[in-house]
C-alpha positions as CSV (number, residue, x, y, z in Angstrom):
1,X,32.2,-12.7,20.6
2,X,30.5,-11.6,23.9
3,X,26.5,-11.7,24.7
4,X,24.6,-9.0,24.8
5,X,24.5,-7.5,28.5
6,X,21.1,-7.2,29.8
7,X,20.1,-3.8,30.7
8,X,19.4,-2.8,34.3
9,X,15.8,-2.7,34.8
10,X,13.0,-4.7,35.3
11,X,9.6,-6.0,33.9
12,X,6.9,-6.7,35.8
13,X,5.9,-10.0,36.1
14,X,2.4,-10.4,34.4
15,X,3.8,-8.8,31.3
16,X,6.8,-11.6,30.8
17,X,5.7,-12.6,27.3
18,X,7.6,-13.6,24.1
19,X,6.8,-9.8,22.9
20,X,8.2,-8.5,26.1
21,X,11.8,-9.7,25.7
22,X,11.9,-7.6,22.6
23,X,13.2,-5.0,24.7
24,X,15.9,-7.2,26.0
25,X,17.2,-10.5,25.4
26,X,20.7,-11.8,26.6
27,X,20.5,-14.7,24.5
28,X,20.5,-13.0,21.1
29,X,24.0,-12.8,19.8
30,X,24.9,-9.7,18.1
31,X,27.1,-7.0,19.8
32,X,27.2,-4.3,17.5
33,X,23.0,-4.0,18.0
34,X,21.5,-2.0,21.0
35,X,19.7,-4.1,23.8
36,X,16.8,-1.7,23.3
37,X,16.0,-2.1,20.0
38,X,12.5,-4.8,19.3
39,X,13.6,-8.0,17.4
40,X,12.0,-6.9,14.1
41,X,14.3,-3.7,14.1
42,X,17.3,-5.7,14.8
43,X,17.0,-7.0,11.6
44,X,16.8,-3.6,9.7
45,X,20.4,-2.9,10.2
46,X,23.5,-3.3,9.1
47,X,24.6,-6.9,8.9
48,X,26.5,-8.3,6.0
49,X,24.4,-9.6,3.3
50,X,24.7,-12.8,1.3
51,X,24.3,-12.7,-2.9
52,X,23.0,-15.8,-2.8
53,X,19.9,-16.2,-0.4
54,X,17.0,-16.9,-1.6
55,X,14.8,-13.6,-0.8
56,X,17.1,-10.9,-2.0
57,X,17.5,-8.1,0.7
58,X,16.9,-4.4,-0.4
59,X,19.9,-2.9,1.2
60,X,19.1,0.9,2.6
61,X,20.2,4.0,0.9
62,X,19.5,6.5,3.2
63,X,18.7,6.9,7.0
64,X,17.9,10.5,6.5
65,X,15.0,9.8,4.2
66,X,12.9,7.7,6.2
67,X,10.0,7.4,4.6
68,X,12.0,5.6,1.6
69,X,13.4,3.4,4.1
70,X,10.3,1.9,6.1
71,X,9.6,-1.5,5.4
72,X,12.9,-2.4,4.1
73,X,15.2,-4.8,6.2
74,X,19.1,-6.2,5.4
75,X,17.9,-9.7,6.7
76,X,14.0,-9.8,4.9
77,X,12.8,-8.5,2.3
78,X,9.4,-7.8,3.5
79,X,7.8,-6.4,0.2
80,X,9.0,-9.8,-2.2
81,X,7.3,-11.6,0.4
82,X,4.5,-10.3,0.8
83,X,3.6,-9.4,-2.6
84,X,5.5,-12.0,-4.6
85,X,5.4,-14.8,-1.8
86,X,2.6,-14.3,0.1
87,X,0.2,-12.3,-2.7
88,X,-1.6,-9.3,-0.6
89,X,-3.9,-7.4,-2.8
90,X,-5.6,-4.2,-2.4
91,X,-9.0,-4.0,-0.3
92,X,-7.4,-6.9,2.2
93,X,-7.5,-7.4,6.0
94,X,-4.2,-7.9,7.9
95,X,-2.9,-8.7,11.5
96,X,1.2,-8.2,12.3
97,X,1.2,-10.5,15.3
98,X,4.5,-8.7,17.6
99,X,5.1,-6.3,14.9
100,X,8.4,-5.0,16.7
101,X,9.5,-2.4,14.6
102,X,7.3,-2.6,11.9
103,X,8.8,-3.2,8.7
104,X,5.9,-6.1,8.0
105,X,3.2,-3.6,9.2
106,X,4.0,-0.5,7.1
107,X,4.6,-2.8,3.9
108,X,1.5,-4.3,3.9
109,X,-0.3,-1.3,4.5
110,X,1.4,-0.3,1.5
111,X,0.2,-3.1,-0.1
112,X,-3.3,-3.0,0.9
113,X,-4.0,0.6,0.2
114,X,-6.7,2.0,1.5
115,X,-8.9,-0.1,0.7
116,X,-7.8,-2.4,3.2
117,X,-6.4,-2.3,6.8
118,X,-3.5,-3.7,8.9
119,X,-3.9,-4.0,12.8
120,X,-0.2,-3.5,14.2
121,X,-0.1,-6.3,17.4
122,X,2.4,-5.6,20.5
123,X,2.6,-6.0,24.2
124,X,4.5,-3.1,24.4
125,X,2.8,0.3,23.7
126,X,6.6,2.3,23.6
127,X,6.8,0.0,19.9
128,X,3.2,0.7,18.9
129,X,3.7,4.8,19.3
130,X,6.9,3.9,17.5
131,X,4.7,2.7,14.1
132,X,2.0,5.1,15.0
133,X,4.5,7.7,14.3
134,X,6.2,6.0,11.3
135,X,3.0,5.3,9.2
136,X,2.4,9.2,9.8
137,X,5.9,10.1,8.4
138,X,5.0,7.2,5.9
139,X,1.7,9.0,4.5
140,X,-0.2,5.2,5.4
141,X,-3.6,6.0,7.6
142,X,-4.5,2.3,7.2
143,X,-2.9,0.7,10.0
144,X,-4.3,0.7,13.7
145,X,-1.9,-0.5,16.7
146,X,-4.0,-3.1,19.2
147,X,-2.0,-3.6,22.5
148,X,-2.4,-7.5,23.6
149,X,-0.4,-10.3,24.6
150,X,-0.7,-12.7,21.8
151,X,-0.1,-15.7,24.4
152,X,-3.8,-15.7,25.5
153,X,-6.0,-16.0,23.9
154,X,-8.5,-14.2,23.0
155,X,-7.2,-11.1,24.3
156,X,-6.4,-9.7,20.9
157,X,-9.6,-7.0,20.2
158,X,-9.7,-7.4,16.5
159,X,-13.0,-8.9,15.7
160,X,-12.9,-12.9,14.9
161,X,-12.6,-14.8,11.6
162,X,-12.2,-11.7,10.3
163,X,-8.8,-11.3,8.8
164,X,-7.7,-12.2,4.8
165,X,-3.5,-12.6,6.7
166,X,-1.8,-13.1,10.1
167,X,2.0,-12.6,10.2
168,X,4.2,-14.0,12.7
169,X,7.6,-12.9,12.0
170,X,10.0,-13.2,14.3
171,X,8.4,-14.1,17.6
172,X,7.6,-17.3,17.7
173,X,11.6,-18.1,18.6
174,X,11.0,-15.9,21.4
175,X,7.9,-18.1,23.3
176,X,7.5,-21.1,25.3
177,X,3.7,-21.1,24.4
178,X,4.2,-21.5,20.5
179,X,0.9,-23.3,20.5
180,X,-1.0,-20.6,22.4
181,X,-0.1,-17.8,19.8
182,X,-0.7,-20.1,16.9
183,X,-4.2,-20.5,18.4
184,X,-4.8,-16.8,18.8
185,X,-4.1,-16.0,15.5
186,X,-5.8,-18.9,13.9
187,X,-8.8,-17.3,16.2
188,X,-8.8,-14.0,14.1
189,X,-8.4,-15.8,10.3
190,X,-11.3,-16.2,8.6
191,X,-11.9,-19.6,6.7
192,X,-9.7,-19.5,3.7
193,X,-7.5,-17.0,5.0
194,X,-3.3,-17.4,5.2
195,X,-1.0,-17.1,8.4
196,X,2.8,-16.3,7.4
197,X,5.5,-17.6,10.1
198,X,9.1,-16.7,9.8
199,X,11.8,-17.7,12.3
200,X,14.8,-18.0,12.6
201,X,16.7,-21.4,10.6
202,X,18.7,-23.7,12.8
203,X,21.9,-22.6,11.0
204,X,25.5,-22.2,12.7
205,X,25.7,-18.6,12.6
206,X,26.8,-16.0,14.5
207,X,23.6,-13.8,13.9
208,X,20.1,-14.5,15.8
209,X,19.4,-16.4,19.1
210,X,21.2,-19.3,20.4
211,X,20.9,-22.7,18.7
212,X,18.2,-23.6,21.5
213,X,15.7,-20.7,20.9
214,X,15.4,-22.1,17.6
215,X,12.3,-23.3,16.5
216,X,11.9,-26.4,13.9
217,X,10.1,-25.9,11.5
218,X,8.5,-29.4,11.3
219,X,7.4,-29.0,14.8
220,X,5.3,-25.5,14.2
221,X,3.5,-27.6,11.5
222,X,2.5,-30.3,13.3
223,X,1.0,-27.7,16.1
224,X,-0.6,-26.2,13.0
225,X,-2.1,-28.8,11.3
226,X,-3.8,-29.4,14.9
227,X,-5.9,-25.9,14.6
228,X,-7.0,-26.6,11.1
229,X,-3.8,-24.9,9.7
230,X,-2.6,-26.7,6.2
231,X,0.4,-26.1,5.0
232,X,0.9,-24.2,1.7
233,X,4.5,-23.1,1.0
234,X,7.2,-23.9,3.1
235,X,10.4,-21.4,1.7
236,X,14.0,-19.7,2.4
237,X,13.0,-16.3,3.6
238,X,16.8,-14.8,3.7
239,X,20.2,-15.9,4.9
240,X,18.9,-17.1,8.1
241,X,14.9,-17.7,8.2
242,X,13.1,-20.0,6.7
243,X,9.5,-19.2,6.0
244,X,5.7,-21.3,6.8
245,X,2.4,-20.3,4.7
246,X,-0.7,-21.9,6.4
247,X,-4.1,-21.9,5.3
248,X,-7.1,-22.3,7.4
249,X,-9.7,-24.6,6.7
């Protein structure tokens, strides 16, 4: 199996962030899968699932009807785990740190109603017009897109200790500064308030990054419990994440 080829063009240099190399990233093995699609998106299509993972994947019915189809992904199931896992509840405040393509964003903006609101987090403003126009196809006015790098921080402009959830899904992998963007969105939480991580397991597979762009899991919670992040739940999210619940204290 042959690595991705890295498209010809080139980013400038004070936007090389771990949300940047969505758009492009030799080391993630999976051929079938253009270079251009964001991380989050390459896991909404269609990869061979397992019966027996622990978060069952919704598989999709129909690329025509895409309203039916936001939110769902072959690899996570993003509506067991936030309702069933993670418990988000009408009226609530959410942050989707690198939201990619969005399938984290759109459910809980479903899940919120609303009532509540879910602030849609990328470096790149070609994925947030991307969501913008999906939650409009999607009937869902709750969500607003924020351009930032979550690497620095304080440079995300959503208001501080204000948020009920913070997801990370699928971008820590992607970062050398792990730390940083744990800080930044510990920076938004309020006391009380829950940050979901999900990366990608250290499993010999064929499917995700390179074994050393894996993260270990043990290591993201020692650099949590650091910030005042406790660990809750640690849990299989699908075939190949595993899946961190902090709370903030």
């Amino acid at each position: 199996m042959s690595k991705i080829k890295t498209p010809d063009f080139q980013i400038p240099a004070d936007t090389l962030s771990a949300q940047a190399t969505q758009l492009a990233d030799p080391n993630f093995i999976n051929p079938s899968i253009a270079t251009d699609t964001p991380v989050n998106q390459i896991a909404n299509q269609g990869l061979a699932r397992d019966k027996n993972i622990a978060i069952k994947a919704t598989p999709v019915e129909s690329q025509k009807n895409q309203t039916a189809v936001f939110g769902k992904s072959e690899l996570l199931n993003a509506n067991q785990i936030l309702s069933q896992i993670l418990g988000l509840k009408t009226g609530q405040r959410v942050a989707d740190l690198g939201a990619g393509g969005g399938l984290f964003t759109l459910q809980a903006a479903r899940l919120v109603g609303n009532q509540g609101e879910v602030y849609a987090v990328d470096i790149m403003k070609t994925i947030l017009s991307d969501i913008e126009s999906k939650s409009r196809m999607a009937n869902l006015y709750n969500i607003k897109t924020v351009w930032s790098n979550i690497e620095i921080l304080g440079a995300t402009k959503i208001p501080e200790a204000t948020l009920d959830f913070v997801f990370l899904v699928n971008i820590l992998f992607q970062s050398k500064s792990v730390d940083s963007m744990l800080s930044e969105a510990a920076r938004l939480m309020k006391n009380g308030a829950k940050m979901l991580v999900i990366d990608w397991s250290d499993s010999n597979t064929k499917v995700g990054p390179h074994n050393d762009r894996r993260l270990d899991p043990n290591s993201i919670i020692s650099q949590a419990q650091a910030m005042n992040l406790i660990l809750e739940q640690q849990f299989i999210a699908g075939q190949y994440h595993f899946g961190l619940i902090f709370i903030k204290t």
